[in-house]
N, C-alpha and C positions, 0 to 999 in steps of 0.2 A: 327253744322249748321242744319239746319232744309232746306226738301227738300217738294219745291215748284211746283206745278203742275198746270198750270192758276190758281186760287184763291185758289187752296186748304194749309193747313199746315203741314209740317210732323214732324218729329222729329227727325230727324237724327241731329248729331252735327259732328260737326270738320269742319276746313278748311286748306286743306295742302298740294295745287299745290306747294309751295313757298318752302314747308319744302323738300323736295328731289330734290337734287342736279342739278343744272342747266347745269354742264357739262358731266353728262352721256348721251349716246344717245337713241334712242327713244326702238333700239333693246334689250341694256344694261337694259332700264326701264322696257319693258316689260318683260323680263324675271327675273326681281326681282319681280316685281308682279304675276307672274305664279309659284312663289318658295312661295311670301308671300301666294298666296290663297290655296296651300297645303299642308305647315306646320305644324307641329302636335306638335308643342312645344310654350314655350315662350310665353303665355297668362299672361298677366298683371291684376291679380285680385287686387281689394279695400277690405280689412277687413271688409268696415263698409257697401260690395255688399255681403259677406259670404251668411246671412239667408236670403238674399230674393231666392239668386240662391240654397240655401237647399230648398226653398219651406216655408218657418218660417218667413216672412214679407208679413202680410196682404193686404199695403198699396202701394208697392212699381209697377213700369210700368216696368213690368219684360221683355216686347218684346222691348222696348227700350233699357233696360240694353243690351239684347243682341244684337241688332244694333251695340250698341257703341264698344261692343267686337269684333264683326264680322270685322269692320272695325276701329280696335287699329289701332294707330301709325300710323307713316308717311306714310308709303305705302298702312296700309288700307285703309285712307284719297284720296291719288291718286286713291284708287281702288273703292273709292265711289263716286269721282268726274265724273270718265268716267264712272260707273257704272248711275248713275243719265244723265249725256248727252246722253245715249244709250234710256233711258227710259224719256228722255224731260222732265223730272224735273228740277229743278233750287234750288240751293243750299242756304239759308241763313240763318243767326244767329236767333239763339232761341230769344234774348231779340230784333233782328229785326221783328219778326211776333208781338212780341207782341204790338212792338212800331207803327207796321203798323194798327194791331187793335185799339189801342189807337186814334193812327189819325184819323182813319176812324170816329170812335164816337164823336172826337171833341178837341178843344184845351183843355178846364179842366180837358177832362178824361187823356189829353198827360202830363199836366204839373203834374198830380196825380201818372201817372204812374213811371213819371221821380223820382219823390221826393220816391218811391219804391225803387227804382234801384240804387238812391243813396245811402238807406241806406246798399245795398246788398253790394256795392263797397267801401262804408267806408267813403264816402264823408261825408254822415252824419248819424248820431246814434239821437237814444231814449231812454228814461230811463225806462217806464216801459210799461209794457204789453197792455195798456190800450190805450198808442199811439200808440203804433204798431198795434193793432186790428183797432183804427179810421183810421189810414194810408190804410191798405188794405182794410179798408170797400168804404171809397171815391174813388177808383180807380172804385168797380163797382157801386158805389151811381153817381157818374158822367157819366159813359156809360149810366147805366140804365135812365137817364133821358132825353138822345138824343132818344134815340130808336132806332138808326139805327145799333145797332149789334142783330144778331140770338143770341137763348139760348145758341148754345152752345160755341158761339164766346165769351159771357159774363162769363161762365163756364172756359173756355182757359185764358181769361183776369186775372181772379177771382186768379184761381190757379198762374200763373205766381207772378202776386201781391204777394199773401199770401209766396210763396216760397220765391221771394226776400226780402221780409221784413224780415222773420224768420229766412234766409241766414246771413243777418247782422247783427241783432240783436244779435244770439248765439256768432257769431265772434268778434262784437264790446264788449262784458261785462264776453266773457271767462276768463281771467287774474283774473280780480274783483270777481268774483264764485270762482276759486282756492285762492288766498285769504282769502276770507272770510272761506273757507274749510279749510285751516292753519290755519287758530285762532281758528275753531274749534276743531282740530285734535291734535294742538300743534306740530305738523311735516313741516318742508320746504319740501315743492311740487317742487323735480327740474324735470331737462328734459322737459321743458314744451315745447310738440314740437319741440325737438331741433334735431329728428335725423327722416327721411325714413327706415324703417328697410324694406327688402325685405326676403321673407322664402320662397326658391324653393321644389318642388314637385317633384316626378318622378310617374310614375303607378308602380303599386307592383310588378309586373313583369320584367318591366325593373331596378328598381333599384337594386343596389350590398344588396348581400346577410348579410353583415358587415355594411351595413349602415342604423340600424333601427331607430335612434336618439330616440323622443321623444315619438314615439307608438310603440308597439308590432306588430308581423302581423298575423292579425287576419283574418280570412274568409272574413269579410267585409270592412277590414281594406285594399279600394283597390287602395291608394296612400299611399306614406310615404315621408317624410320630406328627404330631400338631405342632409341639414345642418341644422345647428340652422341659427335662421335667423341672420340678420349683418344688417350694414349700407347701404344702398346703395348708388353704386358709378360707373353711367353707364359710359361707355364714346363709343361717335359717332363712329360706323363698317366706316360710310364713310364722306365724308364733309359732311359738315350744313352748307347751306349760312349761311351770315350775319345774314339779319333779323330773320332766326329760332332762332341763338344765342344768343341774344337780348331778345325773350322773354321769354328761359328758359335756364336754366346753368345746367344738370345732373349731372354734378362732382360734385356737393355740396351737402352737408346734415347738413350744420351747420343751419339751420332755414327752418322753413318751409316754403319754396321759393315757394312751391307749393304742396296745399293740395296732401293727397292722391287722396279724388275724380279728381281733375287735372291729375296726373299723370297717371291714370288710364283710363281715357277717348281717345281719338281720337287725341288730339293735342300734345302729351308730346314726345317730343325729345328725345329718350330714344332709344338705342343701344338694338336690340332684338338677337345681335348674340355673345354677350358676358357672358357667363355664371361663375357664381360663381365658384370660386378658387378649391371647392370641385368637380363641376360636371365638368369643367375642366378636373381634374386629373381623373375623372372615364371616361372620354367622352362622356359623358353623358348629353344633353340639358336640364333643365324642362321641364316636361309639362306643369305646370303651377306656377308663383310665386301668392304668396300673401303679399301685401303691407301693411304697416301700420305704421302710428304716432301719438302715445300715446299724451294724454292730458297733462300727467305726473307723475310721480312715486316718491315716500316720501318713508319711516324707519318707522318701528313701531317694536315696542319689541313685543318678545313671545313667551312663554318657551320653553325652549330645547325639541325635542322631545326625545333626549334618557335619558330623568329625569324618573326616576323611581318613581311610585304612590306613596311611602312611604318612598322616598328618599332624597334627595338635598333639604332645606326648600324654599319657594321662596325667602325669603329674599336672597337668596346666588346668587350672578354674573354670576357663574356659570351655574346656572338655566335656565338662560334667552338669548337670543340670537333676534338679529337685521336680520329683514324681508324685504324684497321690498315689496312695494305695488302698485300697477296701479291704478291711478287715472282717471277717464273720465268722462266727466263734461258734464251734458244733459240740455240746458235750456227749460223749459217748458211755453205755451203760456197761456195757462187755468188753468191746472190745477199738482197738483203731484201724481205721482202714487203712490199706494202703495206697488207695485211691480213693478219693472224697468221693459219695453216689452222682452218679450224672444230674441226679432232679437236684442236686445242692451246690453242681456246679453250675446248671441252666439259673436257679435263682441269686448265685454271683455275679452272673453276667448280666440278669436286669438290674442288678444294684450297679456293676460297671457302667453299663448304659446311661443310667439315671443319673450318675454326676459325672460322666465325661471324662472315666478315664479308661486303660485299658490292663488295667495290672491289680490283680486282688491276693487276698491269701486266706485260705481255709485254716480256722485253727482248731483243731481236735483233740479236747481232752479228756483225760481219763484218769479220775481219782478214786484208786483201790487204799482198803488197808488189809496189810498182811497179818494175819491172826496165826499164832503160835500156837501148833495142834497139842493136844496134851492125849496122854494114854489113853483109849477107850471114852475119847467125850467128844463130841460134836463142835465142828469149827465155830459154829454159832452159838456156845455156849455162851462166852464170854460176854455176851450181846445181851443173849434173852432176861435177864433181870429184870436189866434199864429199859429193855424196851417195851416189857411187861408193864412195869410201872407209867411209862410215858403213855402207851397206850389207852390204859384205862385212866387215865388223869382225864381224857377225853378231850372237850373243847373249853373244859373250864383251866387246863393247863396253861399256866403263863410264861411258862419254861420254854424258849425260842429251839433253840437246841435241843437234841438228844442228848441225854446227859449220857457221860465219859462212862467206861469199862473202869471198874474197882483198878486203884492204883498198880495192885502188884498183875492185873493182865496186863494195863496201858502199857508196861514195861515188855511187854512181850511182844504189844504190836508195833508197827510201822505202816506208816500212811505214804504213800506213791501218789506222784501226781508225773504223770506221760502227758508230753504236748508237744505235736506234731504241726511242723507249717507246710502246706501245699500247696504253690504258685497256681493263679490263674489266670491265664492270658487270653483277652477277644482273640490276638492273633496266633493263636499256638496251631503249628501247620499239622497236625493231629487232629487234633479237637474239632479246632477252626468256630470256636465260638460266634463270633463274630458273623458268617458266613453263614451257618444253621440257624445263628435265630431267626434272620431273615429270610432266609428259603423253607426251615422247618417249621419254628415253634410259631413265630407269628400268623401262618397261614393254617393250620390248627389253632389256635387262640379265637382267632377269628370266624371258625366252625364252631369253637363252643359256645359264643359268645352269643353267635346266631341259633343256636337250639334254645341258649336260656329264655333269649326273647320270642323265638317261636312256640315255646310248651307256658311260658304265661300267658299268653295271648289267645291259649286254647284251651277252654274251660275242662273239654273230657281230656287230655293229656295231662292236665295240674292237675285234677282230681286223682286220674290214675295216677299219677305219679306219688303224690299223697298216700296214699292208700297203700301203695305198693311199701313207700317207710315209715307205715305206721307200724309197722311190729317188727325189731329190729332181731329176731330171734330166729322169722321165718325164712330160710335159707328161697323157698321158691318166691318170696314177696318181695325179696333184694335181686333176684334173677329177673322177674317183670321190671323194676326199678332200671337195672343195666339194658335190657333190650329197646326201652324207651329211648334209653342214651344211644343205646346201637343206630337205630333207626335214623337219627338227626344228624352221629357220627361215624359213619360206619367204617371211619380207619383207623376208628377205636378197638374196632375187634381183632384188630394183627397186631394190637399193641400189647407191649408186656405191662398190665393192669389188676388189681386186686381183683376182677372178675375171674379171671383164670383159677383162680386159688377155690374161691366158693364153688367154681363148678367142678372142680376135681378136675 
């Protein structure tokens, strides 16, 4: 939910009066929320939240992410509910600020906004890049021509837009990219999504001496792994109404019923007092887990390594041996890189981690259609009709798809699809994956993890910090926001981070 202050926007999400039990009593609640705000375990990290919390995601609204940690789960939801009525904000959904934006500018820019949101939710999809940029461009082509939203209400519009279209777009043609990456590989891509793997943390200090799994413990090395990671499979410490149940099911891993970003945010029904089988028997909580569901992982042959330089010829079976490989599938809106971003190769490498192998592949694709310029007319001509009509069809439109460009332009276009594979190796003597996350990301990890739990544990810091993203507009209220963070991380401020960008 995003929290409301007379006109202002903020950012917070979640809503979850409804999700904590209706027949505990008011003493019973509050003293669960007096245990939740100083916990020091049981943080629910995202894989694909790793490098922005190392500090290695340029792009990312890092005093948000920390919002949505500060108040995980059920009870941080109730902790942010009374937390917001204490401070006279008002609570509401992120796609409700925007729709309220929308309104304000006008029925076009709502009915613009809506055909966004659907394709975020799956009602309807696009085939290439080319809709999806005219989609986001008309959301603010239609504000901008009321005039009655501020710059930087049109900036708020702008991005929501651009996120919801790129939200569904990656989602609605992922299947289609691995595919296509099977016919080039010659490998079935399984596991697609089929399982939540959780991998618990301890500090180096408290964990057992016998239990170094997958790193060594090195001076900086100042978390280690509990177990290897597994499926997860929470189940509810107390009731869940109904309606919690309804809108998510933890016991299951057979599908991804819900993103990791889902499960990792504010809303996920998710048992924070039930620890894995191994910290169980040490009695032992996490400090913190990390989540993660793989795009997918294929076979690929490749020699033994205990083949001797001058020994076994390749021709020999023996030689050779069958590999996993992690598959994760990047769709791209402009353009391909020619290097995957570092925050997307650090979250290949938690997914490496996570099932034990050391060889992945980034796959990035990028589906244009070439449109056939004609004398004196705009490349997006041929477009603006269908998309006119699809548009204002609104949310009553049953039509999944954009419909086609009139026969005689389809003849003029041509649809491209570019798909690029990128190796990713723990041990690549460059990179050295393997090597940094242990000396780098983990011991940042472990800095962020510790401000989450020290600014919920302190009533004027969560407040400020509130306050500071309750208006997501004011460029000094996201600046108080970042120095909060500064404060708890302060090798946050040599890092290349979206703060740099806001402060000029």
């Amino acid at each position: 939910m995003n929290a409301q202050a007379s006109s202002t926007t903020g950012t917070t999400k979640g809503n979850s009066s409804e999700r904590v039990p209706v027949s505990q009593s008011e003493d019973a609640i509050r003293a669960r929320l007096l245990a939740f705000q100083y916990k020091q375990h049981s943080l629910r990290v995202s894989a694909s939240n790793v490098a922005a919390m190392a500090g290695l995601h340029p792009w990312k609204n890092l005093p948000d992410l920390l919002l949505n940690l500060v108040y995980q789960g059920r009870y941080g939801q109730l902790l942010l509910e009374r937390d917001s009525v204490l401070l006279g904000l008002t609570l509401v959904s992120e796609q409700a600020v925007l729709m309220q934006l929308a309104a304000k500018a006008g029925d076009s820019t709502r009915q613009a906004l809506q055909a966004a949101l659907q394709i975020k939710d799956g009602s309807k999809t696009v085939q290439s890049v080319e809709l999806a940029k005219t989609i986001k461009e008309r959301v603010l082509h239609e504000a901008k021509k009321t005039g009655k939203l501020a710059a930087k209400e049109l900036k708020l519009l702008g991005e929501g837009a651009r996120s919801a279209v790129d939200t569904g777009y990656g989602t609605a043609h992922e299947d289609g990219a691995l595919d296509l990456y099977e016919t080039q590989c010659g490998w079935p891509v399984e596991q697609r999504n089929s399982e939540l793997r959780e991998w618990p943390f301890a500090k180096l200090e408290d964990a057992p001496e016998t239990n170094s799994q997958e790193q060594p413990r090195t001076e900086k090395a100042t978390v280690v792994p509990l177990a290897h990671a597994s499926c997860a499979n929470w189940k509810p410490a107390v009731e869940i109404p109904a309606v919690a149940k309804e809108e998510a099911d933890p016991n299951s891993c057979s599908s991804k019923q819900a993103t990791v970003e889902d499960l990792t945010k504010d809303d996920a029904v998710v048992s924070d007092t039930v620890p894995s089988e191994t910290a169980r028997n040490k009695d032992l909580r996490p400090f913190f887990w990390i989540l993660g569901s793989v795009d997918g992982i294929r076979d690929e042959l490749a020699p033994c390594a205990t083949r001797s330089a001058g020994g076994d010829s390749p021709s020999d079976d023996d030689s050779w041996v069958l590999r996993k490989v992690v598959v994760e599938c990047k769709h791209r809106m402009s353009r391909i890189h020619a290097v995957p971003p570092l925050y997307e190769q650090i979250q290949t490498t938690a997914y490496c981690l996570m099932h034990q192998v050391t060889e992945a592949d980034i796959v990035q694709v990028l589906r244009k259609e070439r449109v056939a310029k004609r004398k004196g007319a705009p490349q997006a001509e041929v477009q603006s009709t269908t998309l006119d009509g699809w548009v204002q069809k609104g949310s009553n439109n049953e039509e999944k798809e954009l419909p086609a460009p009139p026969a005689a332009a389809a003849k003029e276009n041509a649809r491209t699809v570019t798909i690029t594979v990128s190796r990713i190796s723990l041990e690549d003597p460059i990179m050295q994956h393997r090597a940094n996350w242990t000396q780098v990301v983990l011991p940042r990890l472990r800095s962020f993890v510790e401000a989450v739990f020290s600014i919920r544990s302190n009533d004027n810091l969560r407040y400020q910090l509130l306050v500071s993203l309750s208006d997501t507009t004011d460029d000094d209220k996201l600046k108080s926001a970042w120095h909060i963070l500064h404060d708890k991380c302060p090798w946050l401020e040599s890092c290349d981070t979206a703060y740099h960008r806001i402060n000029g």
